[in-house]
PAPASE-545508 format. One line per 2 residues: number of its first residue (from 1); for each residue x, y, z of N, C-alpha, C. Coordinates in Angstrom, 3 decimals. Each point is the difference from the previous one (the first is absolute). Layout:
<sites>
NUM = X:Y:Z:X:Y:Z:X:Y:Z; ...
</sites>
This chain:
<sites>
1 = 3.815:16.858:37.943:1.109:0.799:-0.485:-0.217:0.305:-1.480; 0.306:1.108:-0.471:0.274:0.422:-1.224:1.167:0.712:-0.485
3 = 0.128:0.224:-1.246:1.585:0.427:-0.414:0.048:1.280:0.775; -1.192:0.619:0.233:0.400:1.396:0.908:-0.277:0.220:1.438
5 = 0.155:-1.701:0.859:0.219:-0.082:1.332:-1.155:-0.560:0.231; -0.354:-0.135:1.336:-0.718:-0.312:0.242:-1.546:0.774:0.546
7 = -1.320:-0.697:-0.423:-1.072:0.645:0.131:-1.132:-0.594:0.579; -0.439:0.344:0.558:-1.258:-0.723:0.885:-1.463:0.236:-0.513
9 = -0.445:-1.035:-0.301:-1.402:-0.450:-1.098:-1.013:-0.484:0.696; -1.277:0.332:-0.204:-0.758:-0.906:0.898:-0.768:-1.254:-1.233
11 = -0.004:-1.255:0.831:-0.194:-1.345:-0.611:-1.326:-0.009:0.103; -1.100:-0.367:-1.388:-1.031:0.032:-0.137:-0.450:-1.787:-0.466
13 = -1.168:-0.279:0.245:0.094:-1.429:-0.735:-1.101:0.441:-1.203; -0.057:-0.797:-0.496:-1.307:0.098:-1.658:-0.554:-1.316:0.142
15 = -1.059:-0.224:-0.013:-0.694:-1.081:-0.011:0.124:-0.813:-1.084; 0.207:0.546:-1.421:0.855:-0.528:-1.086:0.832:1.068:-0.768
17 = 1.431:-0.346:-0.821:0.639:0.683:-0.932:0.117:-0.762:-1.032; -0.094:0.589:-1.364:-0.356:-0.875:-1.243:1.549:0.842:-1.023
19 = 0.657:-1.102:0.011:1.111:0.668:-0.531:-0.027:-1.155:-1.173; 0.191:0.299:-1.330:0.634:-0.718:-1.281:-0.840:-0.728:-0.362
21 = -1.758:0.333:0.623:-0.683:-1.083:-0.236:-0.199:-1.023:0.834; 0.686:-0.080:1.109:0.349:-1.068:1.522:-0.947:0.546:0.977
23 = -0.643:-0.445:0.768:-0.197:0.285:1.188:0.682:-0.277:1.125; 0.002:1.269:1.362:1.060:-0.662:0.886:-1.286:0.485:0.980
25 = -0.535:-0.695:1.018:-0.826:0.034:1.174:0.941:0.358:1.429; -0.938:1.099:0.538:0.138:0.448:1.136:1.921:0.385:-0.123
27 = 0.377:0.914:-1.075:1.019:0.717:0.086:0.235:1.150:1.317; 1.778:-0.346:0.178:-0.042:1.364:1.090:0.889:0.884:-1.557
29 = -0.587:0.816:0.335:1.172:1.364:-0.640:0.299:1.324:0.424; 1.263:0.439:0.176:0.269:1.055:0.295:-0.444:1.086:-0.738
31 = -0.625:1.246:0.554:-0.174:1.038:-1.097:0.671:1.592:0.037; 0.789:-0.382:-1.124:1.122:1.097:-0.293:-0.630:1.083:-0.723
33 = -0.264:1.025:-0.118:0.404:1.464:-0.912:0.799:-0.266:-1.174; 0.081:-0.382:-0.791:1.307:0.349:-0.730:-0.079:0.907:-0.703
35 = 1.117:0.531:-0.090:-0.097:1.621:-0.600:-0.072:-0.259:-1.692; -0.569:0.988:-0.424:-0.503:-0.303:-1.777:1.766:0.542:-0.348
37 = 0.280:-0.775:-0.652:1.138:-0.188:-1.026:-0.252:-1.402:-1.270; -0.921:0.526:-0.241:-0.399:-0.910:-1.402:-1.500:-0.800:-0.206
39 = 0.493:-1.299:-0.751:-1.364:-0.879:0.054:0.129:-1.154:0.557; -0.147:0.366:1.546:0.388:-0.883:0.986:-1.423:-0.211:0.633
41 = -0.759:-0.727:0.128:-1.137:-0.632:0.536:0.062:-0.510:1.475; 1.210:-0.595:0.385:0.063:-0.754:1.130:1.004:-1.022:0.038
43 = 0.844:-0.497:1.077:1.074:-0.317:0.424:-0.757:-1.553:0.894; 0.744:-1.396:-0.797:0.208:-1.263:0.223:0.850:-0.330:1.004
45 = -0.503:-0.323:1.071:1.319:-0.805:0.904:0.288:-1.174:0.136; 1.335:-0.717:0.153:0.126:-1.216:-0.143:-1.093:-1.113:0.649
47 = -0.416:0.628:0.658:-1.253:-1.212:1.333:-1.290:-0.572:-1.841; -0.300:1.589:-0.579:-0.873:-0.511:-0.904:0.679:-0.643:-1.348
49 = 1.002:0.253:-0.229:0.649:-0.201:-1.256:0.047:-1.758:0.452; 0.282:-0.236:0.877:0.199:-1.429:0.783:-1.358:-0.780:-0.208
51 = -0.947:0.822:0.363:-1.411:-0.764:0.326:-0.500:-0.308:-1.318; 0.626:0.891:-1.181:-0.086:-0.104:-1.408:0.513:-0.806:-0.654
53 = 1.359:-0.599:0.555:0.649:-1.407:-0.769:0.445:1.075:-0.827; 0.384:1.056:-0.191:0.744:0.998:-0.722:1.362:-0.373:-0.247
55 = 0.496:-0.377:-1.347:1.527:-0.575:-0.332:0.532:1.706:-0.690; 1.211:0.346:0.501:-0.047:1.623:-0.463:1.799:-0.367:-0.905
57 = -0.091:0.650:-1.139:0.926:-0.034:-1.211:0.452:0.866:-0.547; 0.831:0.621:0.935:0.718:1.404:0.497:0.422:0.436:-1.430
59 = 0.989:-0.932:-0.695:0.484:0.009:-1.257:-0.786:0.689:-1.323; -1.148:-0.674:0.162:-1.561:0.151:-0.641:-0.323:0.612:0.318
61 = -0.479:0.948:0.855:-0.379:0.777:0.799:-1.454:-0.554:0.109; -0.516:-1.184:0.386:-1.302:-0.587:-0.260:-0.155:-0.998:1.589
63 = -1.644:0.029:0.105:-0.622:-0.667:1.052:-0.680:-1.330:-0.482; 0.409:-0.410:0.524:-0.773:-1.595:-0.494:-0.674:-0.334:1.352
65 = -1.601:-0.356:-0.064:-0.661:-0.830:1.206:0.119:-1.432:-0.824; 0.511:-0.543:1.255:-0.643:-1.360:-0.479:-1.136:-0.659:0.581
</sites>
């Protein structure tokens, strides 16, 4: 689901994804289009933000791995 309903993605795996300096082995990820509206690189989902030990500080607007 997304804020503009729902959309059907096909699920790819990566043998590795290297996010923040981390490695995550044998990732699945969905692969979206996203339409260019800025300097947007790519979209985190909770499964990896998780696998990251990612503490998130809404207030701060800041990501902490631990």
């Amino acid at each position: 689901m997304t804020a503009n309903g729902r959309v059907i993605l096909p699920q790819v795996r990566a043998l590795a994804l290297s996010v923040f300096g981390r490695r995550i082995d044998n990732a699945e990820l969905i692969a979206h289009d996203l339409p260019f509206s800025g300097p947007i690189d790519g979209l985190l989902g909770m499964d990896v933000l998780v696998a990251l030990g990612a503490h998130i500080d809404i207030p701060a607007a800041q990501i902490e791995l631990r």
